[in-house]
N, C-alpha and C positions, 0 to 999 in steps of 0.2 A: 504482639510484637510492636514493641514503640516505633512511629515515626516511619510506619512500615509504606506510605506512600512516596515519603522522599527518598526512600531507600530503592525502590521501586521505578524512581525517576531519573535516580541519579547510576541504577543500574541499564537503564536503558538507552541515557545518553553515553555510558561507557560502551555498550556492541555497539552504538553507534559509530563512536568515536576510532572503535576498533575497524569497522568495516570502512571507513573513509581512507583512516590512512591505510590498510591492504588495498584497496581501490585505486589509491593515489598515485601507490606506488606502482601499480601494475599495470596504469590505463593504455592506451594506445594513443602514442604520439601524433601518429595521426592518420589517417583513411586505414581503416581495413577491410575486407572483404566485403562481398555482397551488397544490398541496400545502404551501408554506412556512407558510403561517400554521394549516393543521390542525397540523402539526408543533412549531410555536412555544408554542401553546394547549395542546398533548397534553404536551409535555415541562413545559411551568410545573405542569401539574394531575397528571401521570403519570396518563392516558386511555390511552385506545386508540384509534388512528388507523384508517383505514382497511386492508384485509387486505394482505397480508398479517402487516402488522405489523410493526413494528423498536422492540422492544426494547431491546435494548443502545443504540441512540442514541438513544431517550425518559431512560433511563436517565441517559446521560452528557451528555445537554442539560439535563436537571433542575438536575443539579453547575454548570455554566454560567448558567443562569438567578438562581442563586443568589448570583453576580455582582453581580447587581444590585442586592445589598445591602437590599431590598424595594420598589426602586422600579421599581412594572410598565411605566412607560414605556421601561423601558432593559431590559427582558427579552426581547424579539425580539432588539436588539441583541446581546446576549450570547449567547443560542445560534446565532445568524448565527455567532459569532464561533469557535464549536464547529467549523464548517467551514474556517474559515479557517485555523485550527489544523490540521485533519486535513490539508486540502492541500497546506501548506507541510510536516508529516511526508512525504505522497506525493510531493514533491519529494527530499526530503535520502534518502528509501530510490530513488528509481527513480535517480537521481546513482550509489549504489554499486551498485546493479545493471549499470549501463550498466557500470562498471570491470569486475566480475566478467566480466562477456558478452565484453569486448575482453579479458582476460587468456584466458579461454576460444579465443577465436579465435587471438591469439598463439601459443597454446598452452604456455604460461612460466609459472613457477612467480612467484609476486611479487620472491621475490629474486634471481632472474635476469634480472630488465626493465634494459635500457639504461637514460640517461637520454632515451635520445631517445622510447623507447615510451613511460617513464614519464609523460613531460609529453602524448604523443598519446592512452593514458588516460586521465587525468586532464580534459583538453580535451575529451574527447570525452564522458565523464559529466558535466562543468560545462556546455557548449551544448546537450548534448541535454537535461540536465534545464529549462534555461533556457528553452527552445522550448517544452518542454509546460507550466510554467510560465505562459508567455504568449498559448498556445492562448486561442481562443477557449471553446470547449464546457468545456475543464476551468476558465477563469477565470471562466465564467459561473457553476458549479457552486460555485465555492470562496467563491465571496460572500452564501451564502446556505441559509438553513436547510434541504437538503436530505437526502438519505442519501447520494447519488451519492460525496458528500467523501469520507466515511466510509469509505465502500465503497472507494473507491478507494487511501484508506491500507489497507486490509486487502489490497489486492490486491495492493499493494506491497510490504507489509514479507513477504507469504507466498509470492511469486517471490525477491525477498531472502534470506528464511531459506532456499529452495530452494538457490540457487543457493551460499549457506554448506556446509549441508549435502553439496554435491556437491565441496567441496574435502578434507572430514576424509577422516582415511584409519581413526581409528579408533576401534572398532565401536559403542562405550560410548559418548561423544560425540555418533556419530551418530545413534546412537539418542535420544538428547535432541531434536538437534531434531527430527527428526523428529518428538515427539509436542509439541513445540513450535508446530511447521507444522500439526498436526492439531487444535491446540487452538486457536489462529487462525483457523481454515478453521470452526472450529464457534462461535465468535467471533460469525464475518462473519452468519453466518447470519440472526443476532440485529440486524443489518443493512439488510443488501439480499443476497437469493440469487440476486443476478449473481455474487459471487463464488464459486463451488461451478463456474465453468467455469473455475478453476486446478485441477480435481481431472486431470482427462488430461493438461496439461502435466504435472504430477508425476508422473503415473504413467510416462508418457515419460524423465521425468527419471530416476525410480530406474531404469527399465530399463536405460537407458544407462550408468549407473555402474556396475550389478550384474552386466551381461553382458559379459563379458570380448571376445566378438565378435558385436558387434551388428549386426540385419538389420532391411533394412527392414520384413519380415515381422514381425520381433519388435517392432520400436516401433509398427506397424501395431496388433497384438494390445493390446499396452500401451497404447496409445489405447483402444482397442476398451473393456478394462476398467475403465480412469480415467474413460468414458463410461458404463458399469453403476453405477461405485460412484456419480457424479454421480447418476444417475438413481434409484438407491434411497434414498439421501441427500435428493433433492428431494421426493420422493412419499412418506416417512416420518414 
């Protein structure tokens, strides 16, 4: 199928574009429940929230706060809106993931897809991003000054660059992202350290690329140490 990567991009900034404005329009005005309003207070004043701490999103809610041009009434509003942003990225990255995942199962090179694959691709990363999109627990999260948002784009564009990564063939390249994907992963941290259980998927992942004939043993193992490195990473 011609042209099938701008097609591919330009379908992803469309669930994008869709999950923004549903998000926009649905965000919370301002403080709701729970943790959101230590968060809202912590990011206007750059405090410290409760442990274990998220920095990088104190951080980049401040920038958001800022919005508000000085008026504190409209300062929850704006870093609410910090989520709403992140989610709609977590949309337009899990949209090209899902294509990766069905190219992977095809098992076809991009320029070898029929048009008929091309468009059941393509379909198949626009409905599934659309569904989690209109999830419940993710639309609750995306309206509201949380970390979960956040979190969740990080967990995305870092399955995403994985899953890039597993296409180069070479070696320079991949080594980029690779410490691209490690430099996200140490990101997220600053976060929420939910994210740090994509560290055994990758390790999975590089195995499989690097082993010429892979076993179950071997991705076994490879789990096994994507799980050491997780655990020394959390407790460091």
């Amino acid at each position: 199928m011609l042209n099938f990567h701008r097609i591919n991009n330009l379908t992803g900034w469309l669930v994008f574009l869709i999950a923004l404005v549903t998000y926009t329009l649905t965000v919370e005005p301002t403080a709701s429940f729970w943790d959101c309003g230590e968060f809202i207070a912590c990011a206007y004043k750059l405090q410290v929230p409760h442990p274990p701490g998220a920095p990088l999103f104190l951080l980049i809610g401040r920038m958001f706060s800022l919005l508000a041009l000085g008026d504190v009434s409209r300062v929850a509003f704006w870093v609410n809106m910090m989520s709403v942003v992140s989610s709609a990225l977590t949309i337009l990255f899990l949209h090209w993931t899902i294509v990766l995942i069905g190219r992977k199962i095809l098992n076809k090179t991009f320029d070898s897809l029929t048009k008929s694959e091309s468009i059941i691709l393509l379909l198949s990363g626009f409905i599934g991003a659309l569904v989690y999109t209109f999830s419940d627990s993710f639309w609750f999260s995306a309206v509201e000054a949380e970390v979960y948002a956040m979190s969740s784009f990080f967990t995305a564009i870092v399955v995403w660059a994985a899953f890039k990564w597993e296409l180069v063939e070479d070696e320079a390249e991949a080594n980029r992202w690779i410490l691209f994907i490690a430099y996200l992963v140490g990101l997220s941290i600053g976060v929420h350290l939910l994210n740090l259980v994509t560290l055994p998927a990758l390790a999975i992942l590089y195995y499989f690329k690097k082993e010429a004939k892979p076993t179950y043993k071997g991705g076994f193992i490879a789990m096994m140490i994507g799980l050491l490195i997780l655990g020394i990473v959390n407790s460091g």
